[in-house]
N, C-alpha and C positions, 0 to 999 in steps of 0.2 A: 707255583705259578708266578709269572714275574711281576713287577711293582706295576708294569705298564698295562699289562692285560687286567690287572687286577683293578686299578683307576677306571679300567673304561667298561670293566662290569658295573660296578659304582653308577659309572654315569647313566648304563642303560637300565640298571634297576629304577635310579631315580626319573627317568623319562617312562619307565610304563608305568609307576605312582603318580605322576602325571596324567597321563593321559584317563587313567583308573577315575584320577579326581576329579576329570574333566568332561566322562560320560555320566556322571551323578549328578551334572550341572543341570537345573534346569533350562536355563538357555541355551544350552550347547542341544540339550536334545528337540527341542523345537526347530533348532536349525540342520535338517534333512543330511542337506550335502557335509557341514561338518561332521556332525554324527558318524555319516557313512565314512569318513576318510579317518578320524578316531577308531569306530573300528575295525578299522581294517589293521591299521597299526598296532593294536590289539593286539589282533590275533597271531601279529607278523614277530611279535616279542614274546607272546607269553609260554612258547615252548620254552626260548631260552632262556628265561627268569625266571622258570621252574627248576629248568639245570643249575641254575645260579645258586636257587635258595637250597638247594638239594646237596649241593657243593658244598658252602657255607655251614648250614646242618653238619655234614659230615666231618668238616674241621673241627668241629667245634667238639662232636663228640670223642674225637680220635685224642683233643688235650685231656680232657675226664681219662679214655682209657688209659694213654699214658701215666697219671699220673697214678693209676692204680694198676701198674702193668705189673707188679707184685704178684698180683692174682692172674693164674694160669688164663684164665676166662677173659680178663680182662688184656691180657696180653695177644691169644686170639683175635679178639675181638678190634684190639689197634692195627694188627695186619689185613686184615679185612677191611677195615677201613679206608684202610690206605692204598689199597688196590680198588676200591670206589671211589676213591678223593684222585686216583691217576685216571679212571675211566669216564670222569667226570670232567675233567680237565682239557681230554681228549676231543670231548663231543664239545662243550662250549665252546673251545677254538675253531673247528669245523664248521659250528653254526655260525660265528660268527664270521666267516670268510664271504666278503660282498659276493653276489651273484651278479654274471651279466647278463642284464635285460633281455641282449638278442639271441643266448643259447637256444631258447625254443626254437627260433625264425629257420626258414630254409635256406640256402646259399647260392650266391650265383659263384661259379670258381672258372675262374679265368686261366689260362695254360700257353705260354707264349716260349718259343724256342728264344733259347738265349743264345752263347758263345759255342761257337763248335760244327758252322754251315749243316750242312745234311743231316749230319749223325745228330745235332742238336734237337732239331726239326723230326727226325725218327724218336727221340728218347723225348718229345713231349706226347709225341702219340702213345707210348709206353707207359708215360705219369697217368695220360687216360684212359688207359686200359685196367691201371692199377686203381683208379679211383671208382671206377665204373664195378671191379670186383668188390670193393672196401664196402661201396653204398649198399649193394644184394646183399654183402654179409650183414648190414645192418637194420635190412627190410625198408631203407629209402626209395624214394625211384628218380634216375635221374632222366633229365629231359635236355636234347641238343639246342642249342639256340645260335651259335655262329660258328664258323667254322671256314678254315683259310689251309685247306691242303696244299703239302709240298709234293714238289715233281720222282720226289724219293717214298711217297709213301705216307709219310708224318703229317706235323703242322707245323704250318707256320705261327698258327695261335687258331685255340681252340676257346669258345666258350660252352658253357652246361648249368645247368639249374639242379642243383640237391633237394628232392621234397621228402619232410619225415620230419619230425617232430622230432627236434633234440640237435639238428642235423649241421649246424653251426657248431654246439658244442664240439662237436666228434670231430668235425674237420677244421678250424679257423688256428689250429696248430698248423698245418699245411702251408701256409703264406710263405715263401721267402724261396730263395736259389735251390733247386734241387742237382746238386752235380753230380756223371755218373762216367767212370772210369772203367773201359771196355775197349775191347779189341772191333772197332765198324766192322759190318757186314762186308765192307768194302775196299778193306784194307788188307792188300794182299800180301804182305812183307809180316804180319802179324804184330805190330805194333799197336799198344795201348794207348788209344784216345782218351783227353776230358774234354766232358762237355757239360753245357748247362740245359737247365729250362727254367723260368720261373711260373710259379702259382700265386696268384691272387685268390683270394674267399673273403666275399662279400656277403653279409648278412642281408637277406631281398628286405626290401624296403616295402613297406606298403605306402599308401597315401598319408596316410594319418600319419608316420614317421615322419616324412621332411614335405614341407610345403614350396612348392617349386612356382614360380610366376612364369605362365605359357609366353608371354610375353618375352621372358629371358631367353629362350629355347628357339634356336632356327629352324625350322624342319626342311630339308630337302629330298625331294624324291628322284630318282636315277632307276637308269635299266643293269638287271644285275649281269656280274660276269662273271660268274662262276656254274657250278651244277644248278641244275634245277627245274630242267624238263623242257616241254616247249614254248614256254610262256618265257624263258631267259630272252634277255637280249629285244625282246617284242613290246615288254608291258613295264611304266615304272613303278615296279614291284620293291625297289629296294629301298631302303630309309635312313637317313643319317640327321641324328641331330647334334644340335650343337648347345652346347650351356654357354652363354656369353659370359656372364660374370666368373665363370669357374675356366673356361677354356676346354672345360671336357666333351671330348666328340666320340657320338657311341652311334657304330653304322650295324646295320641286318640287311643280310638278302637273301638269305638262305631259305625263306619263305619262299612260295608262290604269291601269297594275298597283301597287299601294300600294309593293310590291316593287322593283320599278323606280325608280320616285319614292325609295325609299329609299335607295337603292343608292347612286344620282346625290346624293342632299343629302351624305350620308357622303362622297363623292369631296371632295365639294366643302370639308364642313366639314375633313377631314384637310390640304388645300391651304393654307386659309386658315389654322389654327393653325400649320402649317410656317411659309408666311409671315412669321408674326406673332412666330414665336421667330429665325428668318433676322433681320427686321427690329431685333429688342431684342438679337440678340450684334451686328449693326451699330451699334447707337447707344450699345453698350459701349464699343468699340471707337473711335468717331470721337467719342463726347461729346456727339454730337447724334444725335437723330433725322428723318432724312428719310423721311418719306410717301409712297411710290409715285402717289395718285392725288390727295390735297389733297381742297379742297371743291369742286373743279370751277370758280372763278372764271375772268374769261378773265384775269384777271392773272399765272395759273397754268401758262402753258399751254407743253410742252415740242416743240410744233408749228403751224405754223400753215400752213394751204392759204390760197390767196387765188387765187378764183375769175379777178376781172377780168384780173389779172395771169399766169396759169398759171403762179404761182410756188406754190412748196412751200417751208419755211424751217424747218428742226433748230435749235431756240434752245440747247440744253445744246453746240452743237460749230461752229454760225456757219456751217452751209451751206445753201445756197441753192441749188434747182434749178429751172428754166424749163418744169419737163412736170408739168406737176399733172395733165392727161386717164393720161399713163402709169401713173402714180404711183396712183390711185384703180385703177386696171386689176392692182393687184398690182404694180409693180414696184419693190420697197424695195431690191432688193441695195445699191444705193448708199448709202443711208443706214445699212443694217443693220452692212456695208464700215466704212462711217465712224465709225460707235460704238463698233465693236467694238475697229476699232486705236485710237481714242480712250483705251479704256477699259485697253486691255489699258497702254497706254503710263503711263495713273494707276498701277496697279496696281504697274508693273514701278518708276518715279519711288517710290511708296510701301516697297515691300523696300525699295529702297538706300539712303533715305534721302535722295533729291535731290530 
């Protein structure tokens, strides 16, 4: 284990000796709400400072075996070791990789055609077919909330709500240009198109997440122009508001009930100000700012399908897979798989310091 990880075991052993010393306090435990937040930390360490001292234990015994690895027994018994002092090693790094808060939360995922007029706008209806297969494989259920069809069949930007438990984790790799290199339906000379779309995946926000002052928020109500039965065009059924201080405007009309349409633009706008402060303590934090969705170029793009080829290609991790018919069918686990340990391994490199 290196010098770095091994410092910062140090430190966490000595922070639950603390805390250990601090539920014995008599006045820590008179005080209710202290107490309760002691143990909760607690109980949030003492998995892994059991691995730690188990760890440690086993170093310790593997210098004795060595140094009596003379005896058959004892020479055994330092191989075994040492395949517990590797299995050990394994699981404390694992535990110790931060977890994000909003993996639980459900997702609002946004779906906007990018470069490439028609065919673009077809292959975002396409991202949403694929994602609407991904969720049933995963037992989420998703639910429509806006939606702006093109004259070709697609979107011109779709939104949708993820619910299931977990359902952020599974999909918030999704974010960024998806490009897709294909002969259009419409292209009679058979030549190979690119085009874009991008996806946004926003963690829904509850109330308790971000505190918004109604006061900041314009509301305006309008007659809608799109589908939506005999009440279009009659009742202002539609809703758009506005965040002043942020600049962000988030419309619905895809309801019939102004109520409804309300309801959904609020989900929505609470998701996106999350976002947008998640985003700005990141770019405190690393110095820069990186953009989930960019301006949709294909020189953007953190995926690319390529029809002729039924290959599929993850540019942020360098993998390449041969089933692009599967892959449009909903089947991401491999990729989902492969950014996740990607991610989690940044993450874990970033603590130590290596």
């Amino acid at each position: 284990m290196d010098p770095g990880l091994n410092d910062r075991l140090a430190e966490i052993e000595a922070a639950f000796a603390e805390v250990e010393a601090s539920l014995g306090d008599p006045e820590v435990i008179s005080d209710t709400s202290v107490l309760a937040d002691l143990g909760r930390r607690h109980a949030e360490m003492k998995d892994v400072v059991t691995e730690i001292r188990r760890w440690r234990q086993a170093r310790a015994d593997l210098e004795v075996a060595k140094e009596m690895a003379q005896d058959p027994d004892m020479a055994r018994l330092a191989q075994e070791l040492e395949s517990e002092i590797h299995g050990l090693e394994e699981s404390i790094k694992t535990a110790l990789i931060p977890t994000d808060p909003n993996d639980t939360k459900d997702v609002i995922v946004e779906i906007r055609s990018g470069v490439g007029g028609d065919e673009a706008s077809i292959w975002a209806g396409d991202l949403l077919r694929m994602y609407q297969k991904y969720t049933e494989r995963q037992g989420f259920r998703m639910e429509p909330m806006e939606s702006s069809e093109s004259e070709t069949g697609g979107y011109d930007k779709v939104t949708v709500s993820v619910k299931g438990r977990g359902a952020y984790s599974k999909l918030k790799y999704e974010g960024g240009v998806h490009r897709v290199q294909r002969v259009p339906k419409t292209e009679s000379q058979g030549r190979v198109h690119t085009s874009t779309a991008t996806v946004a995946v926003l963690p829904e926000a509850e109330e308790v997440d971000i505190s918004i002052d109604p006061n900041d928020v314009r509301v305006d109500v309008y007659r809608s122009t799109g589908p939506g039965g005999q009440s279009v065009n009659t009742t202002d059924s539609a809703v758009r508001l506005t965040h002043i201080p942020s600049g962000i405007v988030v419309s619905m009309q895809d309801e019939k009930s102004q109520l409804q349409n309300k309801d959904k633009a609020w989900r929505v706008l609470r998701s996106r100000l999350l976002q947008m402060e998640r985003e700005k303590a990141a770019a405190e934090l690393a110095g820069v700012r990186k953009s989930q969705v960019g301006t949709g170029g294909r020189s953007e793009k953190i995926r690319t399908y390529n029809y002729k080829d039924n290959r599929v290609t993850d540019h942020r991790i360098g993998l390449t897979v041969k089933r692009l018919d599967s892959i449009l069918e909903g089947d991401l686990d491999e990729f989902v798989e492969a950014l996740t340990a990607a991610d989690q391994a940044e993450k874990l490199a970033e603590g130590t310091g290596t």
